[in-house]
C-alpha positions as a LaTeX table, in Angstrom:
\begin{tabular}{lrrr}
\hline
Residue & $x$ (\AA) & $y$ (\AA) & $z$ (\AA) \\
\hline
Unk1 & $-52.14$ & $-137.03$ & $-9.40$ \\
Unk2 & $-51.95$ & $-133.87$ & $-7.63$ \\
Unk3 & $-54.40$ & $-132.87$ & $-4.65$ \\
Unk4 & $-54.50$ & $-130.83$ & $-1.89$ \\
Unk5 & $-56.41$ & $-131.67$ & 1.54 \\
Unk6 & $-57.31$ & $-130.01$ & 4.65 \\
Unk7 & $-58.96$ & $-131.89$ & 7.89 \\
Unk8 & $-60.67$ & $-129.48$ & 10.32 \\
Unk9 & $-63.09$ & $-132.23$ & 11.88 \\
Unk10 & $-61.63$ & $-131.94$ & 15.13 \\
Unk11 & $-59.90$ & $-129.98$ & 17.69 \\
Unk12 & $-56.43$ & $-130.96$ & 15.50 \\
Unk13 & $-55.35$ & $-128.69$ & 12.02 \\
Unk14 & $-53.86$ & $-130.84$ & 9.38 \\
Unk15 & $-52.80$ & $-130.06$ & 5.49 \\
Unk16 & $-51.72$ & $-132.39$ & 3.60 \\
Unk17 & $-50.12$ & $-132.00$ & $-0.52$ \\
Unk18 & $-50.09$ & $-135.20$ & $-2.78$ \\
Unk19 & $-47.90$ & $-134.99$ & $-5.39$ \\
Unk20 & $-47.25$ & $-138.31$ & $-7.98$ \\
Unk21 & $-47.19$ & $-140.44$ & $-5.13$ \\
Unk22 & $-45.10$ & $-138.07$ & $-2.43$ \\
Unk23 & $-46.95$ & $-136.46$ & 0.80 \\
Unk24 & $-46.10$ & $-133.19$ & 2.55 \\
Unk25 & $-48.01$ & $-132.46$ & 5.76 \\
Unk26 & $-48.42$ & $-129.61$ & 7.89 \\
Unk27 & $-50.15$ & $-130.37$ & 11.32 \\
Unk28 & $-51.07$ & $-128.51$ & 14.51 \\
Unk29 & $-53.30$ & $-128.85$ & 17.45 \\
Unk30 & $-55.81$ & $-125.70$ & 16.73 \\
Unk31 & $-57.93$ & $-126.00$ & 19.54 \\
Unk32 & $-60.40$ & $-123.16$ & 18.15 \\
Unk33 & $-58.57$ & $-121.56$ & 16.20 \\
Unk34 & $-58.83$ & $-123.31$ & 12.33 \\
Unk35 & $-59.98$ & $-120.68$ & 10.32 \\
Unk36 & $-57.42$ & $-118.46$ & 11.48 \\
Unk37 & $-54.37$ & $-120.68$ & 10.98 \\
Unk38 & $-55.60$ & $-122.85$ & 8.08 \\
Unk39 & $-55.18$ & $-120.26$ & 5.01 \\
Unk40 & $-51.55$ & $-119.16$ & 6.45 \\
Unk41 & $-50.27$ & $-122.33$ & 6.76 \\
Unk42 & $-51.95$ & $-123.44$ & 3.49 \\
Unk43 & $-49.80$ & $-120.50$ & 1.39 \\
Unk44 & $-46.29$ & $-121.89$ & 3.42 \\
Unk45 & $-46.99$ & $-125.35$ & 1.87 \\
Unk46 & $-47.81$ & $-124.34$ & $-1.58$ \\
Unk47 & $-44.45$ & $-122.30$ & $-1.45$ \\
Unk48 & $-42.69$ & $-124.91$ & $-0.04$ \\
Unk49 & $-43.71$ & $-127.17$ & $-2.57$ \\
Unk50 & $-43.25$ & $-124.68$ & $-5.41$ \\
Unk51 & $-46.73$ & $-125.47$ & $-7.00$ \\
Unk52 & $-49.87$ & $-123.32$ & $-7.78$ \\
Unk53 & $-53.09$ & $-124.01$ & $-7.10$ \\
Unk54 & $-54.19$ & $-124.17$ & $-10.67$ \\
Unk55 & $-51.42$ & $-126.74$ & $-11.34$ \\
Unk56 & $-53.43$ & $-129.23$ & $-9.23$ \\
Unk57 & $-56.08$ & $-131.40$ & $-10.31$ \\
Unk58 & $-58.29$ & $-131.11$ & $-7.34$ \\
Unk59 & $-58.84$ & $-130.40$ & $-3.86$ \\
Unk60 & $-60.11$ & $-132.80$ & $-0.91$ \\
Unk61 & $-61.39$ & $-131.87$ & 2.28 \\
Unk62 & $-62.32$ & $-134.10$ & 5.34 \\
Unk63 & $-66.50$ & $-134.04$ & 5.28 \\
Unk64 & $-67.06$ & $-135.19$ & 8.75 \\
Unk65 & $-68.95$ & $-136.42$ & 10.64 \\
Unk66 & $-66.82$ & $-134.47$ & 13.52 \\
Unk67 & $-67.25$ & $-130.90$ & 14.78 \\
Unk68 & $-69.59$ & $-128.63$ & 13.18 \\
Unk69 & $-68.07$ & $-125.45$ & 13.21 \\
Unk70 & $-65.00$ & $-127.69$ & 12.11 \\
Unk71 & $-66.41$ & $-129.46$ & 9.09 \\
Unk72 & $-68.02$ & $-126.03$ & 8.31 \\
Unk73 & $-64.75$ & $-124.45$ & 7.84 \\
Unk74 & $-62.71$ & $-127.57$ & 6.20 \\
Unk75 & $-65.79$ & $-127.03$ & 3.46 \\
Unk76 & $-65.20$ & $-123.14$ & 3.32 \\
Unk77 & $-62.05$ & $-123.55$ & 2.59 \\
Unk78 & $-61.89$ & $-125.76$ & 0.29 \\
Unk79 & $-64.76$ & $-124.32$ & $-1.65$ \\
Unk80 & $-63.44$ & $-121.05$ & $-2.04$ \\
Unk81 & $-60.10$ & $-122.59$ & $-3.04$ \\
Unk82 & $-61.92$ & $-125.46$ & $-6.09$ \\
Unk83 & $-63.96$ & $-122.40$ & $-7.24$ \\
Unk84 & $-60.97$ & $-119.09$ & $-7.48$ \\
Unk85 & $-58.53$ & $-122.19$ & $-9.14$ \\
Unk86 & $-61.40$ & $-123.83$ & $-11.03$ \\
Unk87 & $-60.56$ & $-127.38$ & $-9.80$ \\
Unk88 & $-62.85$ & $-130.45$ & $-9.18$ \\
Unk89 & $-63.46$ & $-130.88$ & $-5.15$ \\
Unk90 & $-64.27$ & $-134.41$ & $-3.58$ \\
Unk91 & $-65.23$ & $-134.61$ & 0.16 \\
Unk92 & $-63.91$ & $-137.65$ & 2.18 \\
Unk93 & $-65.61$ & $-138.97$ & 4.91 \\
Unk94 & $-63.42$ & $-138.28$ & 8.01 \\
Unk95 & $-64.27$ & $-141.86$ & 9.90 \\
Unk96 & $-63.36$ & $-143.12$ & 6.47 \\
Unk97 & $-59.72$ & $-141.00$ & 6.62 \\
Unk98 & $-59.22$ & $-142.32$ & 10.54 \\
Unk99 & $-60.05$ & $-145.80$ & 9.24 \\
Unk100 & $-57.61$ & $-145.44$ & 6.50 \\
Unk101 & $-54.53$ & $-145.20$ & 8.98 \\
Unk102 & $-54.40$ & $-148.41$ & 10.33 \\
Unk103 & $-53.09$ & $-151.68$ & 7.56 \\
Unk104 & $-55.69$ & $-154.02$ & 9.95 \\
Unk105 & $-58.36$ & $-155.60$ & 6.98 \\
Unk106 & $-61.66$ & $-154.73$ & 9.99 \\
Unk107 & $-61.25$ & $-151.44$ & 11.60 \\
Unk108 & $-63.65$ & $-149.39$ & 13.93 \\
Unk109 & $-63.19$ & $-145.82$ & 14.04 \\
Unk110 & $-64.65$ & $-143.75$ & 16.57 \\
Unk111 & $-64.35$ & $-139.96$ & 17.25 \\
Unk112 & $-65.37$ & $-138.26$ & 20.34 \\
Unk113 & $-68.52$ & $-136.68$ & 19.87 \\
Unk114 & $-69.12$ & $-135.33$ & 23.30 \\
Unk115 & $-71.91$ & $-135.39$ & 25.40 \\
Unk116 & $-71.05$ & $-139.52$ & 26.39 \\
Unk117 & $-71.29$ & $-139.82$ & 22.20 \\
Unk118 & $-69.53$ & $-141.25$ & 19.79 \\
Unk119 & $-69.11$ & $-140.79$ & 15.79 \\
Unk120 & $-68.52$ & $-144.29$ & 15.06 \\
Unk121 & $-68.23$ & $-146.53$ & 11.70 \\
Unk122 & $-66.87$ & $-150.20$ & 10.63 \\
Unk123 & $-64.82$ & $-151.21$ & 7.34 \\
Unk124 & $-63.59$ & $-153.91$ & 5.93 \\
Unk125 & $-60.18$ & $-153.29$ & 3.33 \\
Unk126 & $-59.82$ & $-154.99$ & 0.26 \\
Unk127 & $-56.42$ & $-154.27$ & $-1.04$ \\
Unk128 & $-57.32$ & $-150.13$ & $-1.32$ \\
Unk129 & $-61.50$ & $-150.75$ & $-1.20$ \\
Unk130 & $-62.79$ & $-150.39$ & 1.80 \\
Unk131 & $-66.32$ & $-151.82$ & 2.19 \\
Unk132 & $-68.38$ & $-149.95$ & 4.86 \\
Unk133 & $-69.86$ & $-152.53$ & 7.80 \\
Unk134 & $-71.54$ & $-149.86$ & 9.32 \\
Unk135 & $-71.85$ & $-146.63$ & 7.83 \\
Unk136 & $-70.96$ & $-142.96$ & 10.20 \\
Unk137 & $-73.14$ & $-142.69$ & 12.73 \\
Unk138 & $-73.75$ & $-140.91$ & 16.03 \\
Unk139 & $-73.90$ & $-143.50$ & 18.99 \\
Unk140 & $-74.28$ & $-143.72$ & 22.89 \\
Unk141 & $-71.25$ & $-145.10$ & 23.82 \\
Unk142 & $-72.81$ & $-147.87$ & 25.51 \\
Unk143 & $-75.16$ & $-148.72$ & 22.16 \\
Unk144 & $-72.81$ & $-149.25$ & 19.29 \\
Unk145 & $-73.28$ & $-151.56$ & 16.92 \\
Unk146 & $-72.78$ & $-154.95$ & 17.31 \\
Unk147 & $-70.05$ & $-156.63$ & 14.95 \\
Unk148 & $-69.07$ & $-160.20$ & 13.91 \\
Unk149 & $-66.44$ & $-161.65$ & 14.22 \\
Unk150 & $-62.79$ & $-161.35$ & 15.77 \\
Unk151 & $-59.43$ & $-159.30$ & 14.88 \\
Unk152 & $-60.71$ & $-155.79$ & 15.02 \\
Unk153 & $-58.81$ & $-152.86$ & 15.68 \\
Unk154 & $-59.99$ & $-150.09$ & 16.87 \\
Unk155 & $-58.55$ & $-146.28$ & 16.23 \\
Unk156 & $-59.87$ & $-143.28$ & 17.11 \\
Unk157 & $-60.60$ & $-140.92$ & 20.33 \\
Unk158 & $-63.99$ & $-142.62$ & 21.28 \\
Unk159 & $-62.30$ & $-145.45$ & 22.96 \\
Unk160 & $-61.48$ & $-143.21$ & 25.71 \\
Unk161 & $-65.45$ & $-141.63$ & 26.10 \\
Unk162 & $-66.80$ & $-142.88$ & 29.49 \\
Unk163 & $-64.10$ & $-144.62$ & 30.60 \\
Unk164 & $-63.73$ & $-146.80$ & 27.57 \\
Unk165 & $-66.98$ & $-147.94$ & 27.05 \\
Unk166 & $-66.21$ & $-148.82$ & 23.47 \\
Unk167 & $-63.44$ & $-151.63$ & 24.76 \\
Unk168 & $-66.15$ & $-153.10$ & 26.86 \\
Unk169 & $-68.59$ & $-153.33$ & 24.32 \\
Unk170 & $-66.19$ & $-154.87$ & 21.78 \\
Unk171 & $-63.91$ & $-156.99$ & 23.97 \\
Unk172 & $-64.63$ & $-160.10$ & 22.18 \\
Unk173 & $-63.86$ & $-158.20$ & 19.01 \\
Unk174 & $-60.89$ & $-156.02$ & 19.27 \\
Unk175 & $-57.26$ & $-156.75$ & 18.57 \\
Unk176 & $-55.11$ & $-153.38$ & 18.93 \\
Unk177 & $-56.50$ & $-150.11$ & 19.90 \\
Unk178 & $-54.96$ & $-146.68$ & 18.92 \\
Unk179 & $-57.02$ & $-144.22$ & 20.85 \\
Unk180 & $-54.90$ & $-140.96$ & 20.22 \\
Unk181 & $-55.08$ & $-140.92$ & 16.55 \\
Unk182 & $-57.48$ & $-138.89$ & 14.65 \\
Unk183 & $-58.31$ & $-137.90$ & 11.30 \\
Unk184 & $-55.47$ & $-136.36$ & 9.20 \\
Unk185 & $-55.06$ & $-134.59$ & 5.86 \\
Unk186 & $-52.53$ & $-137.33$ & 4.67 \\
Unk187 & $-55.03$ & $-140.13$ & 4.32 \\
Unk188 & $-57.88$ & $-137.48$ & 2.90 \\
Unk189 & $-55.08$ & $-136.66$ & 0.38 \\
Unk190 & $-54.87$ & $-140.34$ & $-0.60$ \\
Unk191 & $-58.53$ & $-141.58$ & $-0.70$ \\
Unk192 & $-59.19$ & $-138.02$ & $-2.45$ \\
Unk193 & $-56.87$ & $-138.86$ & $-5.47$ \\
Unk194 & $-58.42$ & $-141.97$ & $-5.40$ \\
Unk195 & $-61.82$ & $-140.51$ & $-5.73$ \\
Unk196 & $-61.14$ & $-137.52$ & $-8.44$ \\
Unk197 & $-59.46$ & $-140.62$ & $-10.57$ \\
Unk198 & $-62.84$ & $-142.17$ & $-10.18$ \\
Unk199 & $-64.27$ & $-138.99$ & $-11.70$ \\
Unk200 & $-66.21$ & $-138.79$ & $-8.41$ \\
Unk201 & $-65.17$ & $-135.12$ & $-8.47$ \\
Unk202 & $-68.05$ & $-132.53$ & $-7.84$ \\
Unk203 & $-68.28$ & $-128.57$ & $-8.60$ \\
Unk204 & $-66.97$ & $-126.39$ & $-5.88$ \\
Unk205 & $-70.54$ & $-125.58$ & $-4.95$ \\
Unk206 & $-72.06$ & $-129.04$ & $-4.94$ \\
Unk207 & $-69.76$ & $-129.95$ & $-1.87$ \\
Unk208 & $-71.42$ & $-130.31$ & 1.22 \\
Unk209 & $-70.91$ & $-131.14$ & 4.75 \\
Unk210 & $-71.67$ & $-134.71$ & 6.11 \\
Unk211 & $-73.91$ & $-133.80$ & 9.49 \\
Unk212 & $-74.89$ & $-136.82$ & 11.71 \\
Unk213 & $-75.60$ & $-134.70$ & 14.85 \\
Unk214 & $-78.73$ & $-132.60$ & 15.03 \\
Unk215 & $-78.25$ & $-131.21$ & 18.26 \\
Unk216 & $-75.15$ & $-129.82$ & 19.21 \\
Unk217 & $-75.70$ & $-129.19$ & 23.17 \\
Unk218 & $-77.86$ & $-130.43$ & 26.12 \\
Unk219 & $-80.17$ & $-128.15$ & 27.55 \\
Unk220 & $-79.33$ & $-126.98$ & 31.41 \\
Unk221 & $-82.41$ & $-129.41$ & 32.42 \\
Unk222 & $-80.93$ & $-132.31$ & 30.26 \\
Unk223 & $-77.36$ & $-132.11$ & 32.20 \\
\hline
\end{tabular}
């Protein structure tokens, strides 16, 4: 299986090219600037690689939830690339990707979703199924859901939103805690191939954002 991926969810850029079982990444922190650096750095890994496009058999982009102008681009991009090579496109949820980097069987992934909020969602592994606990939603970070049970590990930037609210909530819960890792191309890569070998791959304009958040600022009377 070949795939390409691209994660634009957060404030991090990250590519990632799957080919018959071997990974090259290429990863930067963007801040704002994605849609300026993503194509460029796209073209040095494909020539790196020595592969076309068409030679692929799909592309896979991180979905969200995560930043909207982010997850915006990431499905852009990888529109306009499925659709000019004519290859299937399969969108991975990004809580799903985060999840995905950590070998615990119960993990809790949270993203910082500003505003005291978190992105957060709870899976349980089976070998490579993951089973979703609680599916990607947007939470207070003092109101997450509760969980059962003992051994979790959490991952993501929203264990550090108010002060770690998240490690308070689940301190009868948690094992380990990675707090600086977020979503990455690498793992989209991976669950993507999984999904296109599924035949869960969609037309390049049947792709569509995962949005959670409605709202995207408080008003100058809410703050």
């Amino acid at each position: 299986m070949r795939v390409l991926a691209l994660d634009t969810s957060t404030e991090y850029l990250s590519l990632a090219l799957l080919i018959d079982g071997e990974i090259l990444v290429r990863e930067t922190q963007a801040g704002q600037s994605h849609s300026e650096l993503t194509l460029p750095m796209l073209e040095v890994l494909l020539v790196e690689a020595g592969v076309r496009l068409r030679s692929l058999d799909g592309v896979a982009f991180g979905q969200g939830p995560g930043s909207f102008t982010g997850i915006r681009i990431a499905c852009g991009i990888a529109q306009g690339l499925a659709f000019g090579a004519d290859l299937p496109l399969v969108g991975v949820p990004t809580l799903l990707a985060l999840a995905a980097q950590s070998e615990h069987p119960r993990v809790i992934a949270c993203i910082d979703a500003r505003m005291r909020e978190v992105y957060h969602a709870a899976y349980q592994r089976n070998g490579e199924d993951w089973t979703e606990i609680h599916a990607p939603g947007l939470y207070s970070a003092q109101a997450v859901p509760a969980l059962i049970g003992q051994d979790w590990h959490g991952i993501g930037s929203g264990f550090k939103v108010a002060d770690g609210a998240l490690r308070l909530q689940y301190a009868d819960h948690l094992g380990a805690v990675w707090d600086e890792r977020y979503p990455h191309a690498r793992e989209i890569a991976q669950l993507g191939a999984q999904r296109l070998a599924q035949g869960q791959g969609v037309p390049a304009w049947d792709a569509a954002p995962l949005y959670i958040r409605d709202k995207v600022a408080l008003k100058t009377s809410e703050r």
